[in-house]
C-alpha positions as CSV (number, residue, x, y, z in Angstrom):
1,X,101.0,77.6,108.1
2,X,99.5,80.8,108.8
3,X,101.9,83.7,108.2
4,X,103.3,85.9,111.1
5,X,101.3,89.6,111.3
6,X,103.1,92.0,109.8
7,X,103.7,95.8,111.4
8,X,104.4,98.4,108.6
9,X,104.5,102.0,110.2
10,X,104.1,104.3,107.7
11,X,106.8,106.9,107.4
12,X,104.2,109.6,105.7
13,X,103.1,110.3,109.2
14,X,106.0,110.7,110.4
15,X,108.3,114.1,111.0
16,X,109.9,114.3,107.5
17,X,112.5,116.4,109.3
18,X,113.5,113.7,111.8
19,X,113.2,110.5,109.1
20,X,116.1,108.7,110.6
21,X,114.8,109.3,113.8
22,X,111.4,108.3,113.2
23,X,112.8,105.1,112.1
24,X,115.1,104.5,114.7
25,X,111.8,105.0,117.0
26,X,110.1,101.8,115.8
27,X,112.9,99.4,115.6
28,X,112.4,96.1,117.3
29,X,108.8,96.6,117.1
30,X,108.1,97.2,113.2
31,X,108.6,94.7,110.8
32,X,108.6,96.7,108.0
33,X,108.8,100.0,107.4
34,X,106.3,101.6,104.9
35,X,107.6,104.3,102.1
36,X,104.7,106.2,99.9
37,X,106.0,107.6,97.1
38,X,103.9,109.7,95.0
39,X,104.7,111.4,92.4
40,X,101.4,114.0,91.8
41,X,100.2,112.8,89.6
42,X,98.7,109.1,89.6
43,X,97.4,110.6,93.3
44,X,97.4,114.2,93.9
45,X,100.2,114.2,96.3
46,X,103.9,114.8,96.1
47,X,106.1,112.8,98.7
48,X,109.6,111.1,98.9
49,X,111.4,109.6,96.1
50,X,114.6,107.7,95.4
51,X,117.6,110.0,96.7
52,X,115.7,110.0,100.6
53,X,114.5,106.4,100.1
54,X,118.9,106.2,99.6
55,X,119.6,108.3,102.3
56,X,117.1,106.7,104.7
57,X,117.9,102.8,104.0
58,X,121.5,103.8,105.3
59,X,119.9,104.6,108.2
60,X,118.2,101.1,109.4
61,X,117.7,97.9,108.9
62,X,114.1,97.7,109.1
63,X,113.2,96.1,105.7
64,X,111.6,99.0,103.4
65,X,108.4,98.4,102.5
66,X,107.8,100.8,99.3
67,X,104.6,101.5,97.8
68,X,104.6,103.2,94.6
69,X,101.7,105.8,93.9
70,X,103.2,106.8,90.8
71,X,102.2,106.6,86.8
72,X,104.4,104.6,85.0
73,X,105.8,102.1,87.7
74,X,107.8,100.2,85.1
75,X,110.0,102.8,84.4
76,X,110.3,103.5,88.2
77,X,109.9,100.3,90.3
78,X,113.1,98.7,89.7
79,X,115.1,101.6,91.2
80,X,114.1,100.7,94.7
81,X,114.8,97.5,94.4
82,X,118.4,98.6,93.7
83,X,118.2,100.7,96.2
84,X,117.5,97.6,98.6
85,X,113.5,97.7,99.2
86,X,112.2,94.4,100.3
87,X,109.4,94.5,99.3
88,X,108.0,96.9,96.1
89,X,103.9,97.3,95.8
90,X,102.7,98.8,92.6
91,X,99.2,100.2,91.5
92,X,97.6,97.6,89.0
93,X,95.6,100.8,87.8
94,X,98.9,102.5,86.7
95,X,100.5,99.2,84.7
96,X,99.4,97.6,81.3
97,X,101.4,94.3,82.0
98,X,101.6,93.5,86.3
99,X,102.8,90.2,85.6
100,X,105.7,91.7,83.4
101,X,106.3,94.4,86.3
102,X,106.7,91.5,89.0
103,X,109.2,89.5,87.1
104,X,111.5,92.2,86.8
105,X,111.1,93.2,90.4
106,X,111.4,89.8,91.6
107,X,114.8,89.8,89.4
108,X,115.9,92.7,90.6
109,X,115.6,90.9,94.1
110,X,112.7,92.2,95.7
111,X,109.6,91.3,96.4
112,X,106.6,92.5,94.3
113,X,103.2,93.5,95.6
114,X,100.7,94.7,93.5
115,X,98.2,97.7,94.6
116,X,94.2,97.7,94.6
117,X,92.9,101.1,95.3
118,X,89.5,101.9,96.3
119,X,87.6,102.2,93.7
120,X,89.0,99.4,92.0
121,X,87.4,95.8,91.9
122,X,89.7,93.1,93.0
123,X,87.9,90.2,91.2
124,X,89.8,91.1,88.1
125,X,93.5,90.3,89.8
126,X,92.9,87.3,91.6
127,X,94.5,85.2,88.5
128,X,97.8,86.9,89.1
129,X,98.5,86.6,92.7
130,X,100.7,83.8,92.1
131,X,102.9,86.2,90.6
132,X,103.1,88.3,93.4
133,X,104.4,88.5,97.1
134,X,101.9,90.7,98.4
135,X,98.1,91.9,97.6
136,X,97.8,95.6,99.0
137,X,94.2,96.3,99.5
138,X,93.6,100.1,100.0
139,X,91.1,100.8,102.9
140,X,91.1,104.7,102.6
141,X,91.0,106.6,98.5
142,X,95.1,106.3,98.0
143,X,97.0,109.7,97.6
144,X,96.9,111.2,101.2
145,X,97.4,109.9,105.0
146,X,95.1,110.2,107.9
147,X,91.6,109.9,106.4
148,X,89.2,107.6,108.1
149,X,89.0,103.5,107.6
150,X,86.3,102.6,105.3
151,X,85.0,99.1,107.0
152,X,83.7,98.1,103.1
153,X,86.6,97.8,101.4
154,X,87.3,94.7,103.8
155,X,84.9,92.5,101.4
156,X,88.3,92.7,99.1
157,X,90.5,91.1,101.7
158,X,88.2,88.3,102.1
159,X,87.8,87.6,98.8
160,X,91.6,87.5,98.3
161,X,92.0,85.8,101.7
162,X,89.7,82.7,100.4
163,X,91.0,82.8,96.9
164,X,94.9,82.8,98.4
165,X,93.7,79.9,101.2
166,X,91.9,78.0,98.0
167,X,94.8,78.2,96.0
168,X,97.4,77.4,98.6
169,X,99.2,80.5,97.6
170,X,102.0,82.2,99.4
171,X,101.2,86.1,99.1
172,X,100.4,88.2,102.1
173,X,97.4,90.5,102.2
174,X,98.1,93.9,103.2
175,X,95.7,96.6,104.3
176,X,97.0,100.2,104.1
177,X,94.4,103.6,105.2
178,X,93.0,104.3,108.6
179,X,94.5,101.3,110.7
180,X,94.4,102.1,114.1
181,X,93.6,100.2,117.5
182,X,89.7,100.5,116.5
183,X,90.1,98.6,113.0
184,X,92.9,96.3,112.8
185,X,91.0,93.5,114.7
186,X,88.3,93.8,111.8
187,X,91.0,93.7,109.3
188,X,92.6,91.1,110.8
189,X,89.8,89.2,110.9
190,X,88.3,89.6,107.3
191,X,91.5,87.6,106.3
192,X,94.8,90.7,106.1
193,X,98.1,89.9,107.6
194,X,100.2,92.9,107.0
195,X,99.4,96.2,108.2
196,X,100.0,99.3,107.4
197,X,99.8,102.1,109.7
198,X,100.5,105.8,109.9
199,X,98.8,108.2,112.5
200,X,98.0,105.4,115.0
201,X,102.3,104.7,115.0
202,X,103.6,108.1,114.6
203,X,101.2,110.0,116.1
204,X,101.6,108.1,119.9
205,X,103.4,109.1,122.3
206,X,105.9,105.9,122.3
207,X,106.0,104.6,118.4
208,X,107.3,101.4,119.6
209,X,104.8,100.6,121.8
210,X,101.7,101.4,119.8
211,X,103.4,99.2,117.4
212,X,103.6,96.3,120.0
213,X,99.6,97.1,121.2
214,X,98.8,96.9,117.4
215,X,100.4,93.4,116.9
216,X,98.8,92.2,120.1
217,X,95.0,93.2,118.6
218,X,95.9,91.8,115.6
219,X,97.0,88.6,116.9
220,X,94.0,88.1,119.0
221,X,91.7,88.9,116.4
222,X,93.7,85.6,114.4
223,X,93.2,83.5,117.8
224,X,89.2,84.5,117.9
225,X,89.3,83.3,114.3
226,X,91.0,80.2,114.4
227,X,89.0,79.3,117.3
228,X,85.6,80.1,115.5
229,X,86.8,78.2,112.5
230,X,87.6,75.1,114.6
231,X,84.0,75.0,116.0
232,X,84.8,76.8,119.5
233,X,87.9,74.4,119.5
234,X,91.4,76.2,119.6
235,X,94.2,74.7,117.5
């Protein structure tokens, strides 16, 4: 069964002053809501960390979806599990053992998603996705929000999209940098099912509804696939 599309509004575009606002803003239409932490130093950026991740979870119940550009996730990534992230994405560039890393998320009852950042080939993780939740493909240089969408990096979700369909696998692909009205249908249609998205959520006018106009590309994208792939036939 093909997995549901997945709405992550990123909270780094959103007014840091207003968090629980911002989040408020999107519920009903977001599925998740995406958390970058960095720490400045695997990226050159300095976000949020644990004590607002606390603070905001008490806020809603969107499911926290937190991703973790940060040197030394073992040490780190359990925390927001504890704190009651859903889901907990990683950088396979900043852990020795991923597999390792997973396990303990997945104990400390999350899900784990593991992080491939531009630069870095994705050929060399494939083997482990059945140890993880999620495959977060970066389609921007990780580290800061609103830079463009690099059309490229979308020859990584189809390589994990027919090495997750080969293998039966349940993982979702997640694309994260530059998604917008003008590239989800692309990403949606090189194989991703989860999308992260800053500017094009918090920087409209009604957060809700670009959330909803999002879903809708990305879901006729999937229908212009599924048709395709059944020889003009739609199932």
């Amino acid at each position: 069964m093909t997995p549901d599309i997945i709405i992550a509004p990123s909270i780094l575009a959103a007014d840091f002053a207003r968090l629980a606002d911002e989040a408020h803003a999107v519920e009903g239409a977001a599925d998740w809501l995406h958390v970058d932490v960095m720490d400045n130093h695997f990226v050159p950026n300095l976000t949020i960390g644990p004590p607002v991740v606390a603070s905001l979870r008490q806020s809603t119940g969107i499911p926290f979806d937190c991703h973790l550009m940060i040197e030394d996730p073992k040490r780190w990534a359990p925390a927001y599990a504890q704190l009651g992230a859903y889901n907990v994405t990683f950088h396979a560039e900043a852990c020795a053992d991923p597999v390792a890393l997973a396990k303990d998320l997945r104990a400390a009852g999350t899900l784990a998603g593991l992080a491939v950042d531009r630069d870095t080939p994705i050929e060399p993780y494939l083997e482990l996705l059945p140890h993880f939740d999620t495959i977060l493909v970066m389609t921007i240089k990780a580290g800061f929000g609103g830079q463009a969408f690099m059309p490229e990096m979308l020859d990584k979700v189809r390589t994990a999209r027919r090495h997750v369909n080969a293998g039966h696998l349940d993982i979702r692909i997640e694309v994260d940098g530059g998604i917008a009205a003008d590239t989800i249908e692309a990403a949606a249609l090189a194989g991703a099912d989860a999308f992260v998205a800053g500017t094009a959520v918090y920087g409209a006018d009604d957060p809700a509804q670009a959330c909803r106009k999002l879903r809708a590309l990305a879901e006729a994208a999937r229908v212009r696939q599924t048709t395709s792939d059944s020889g003009g036939r739609t199932v």
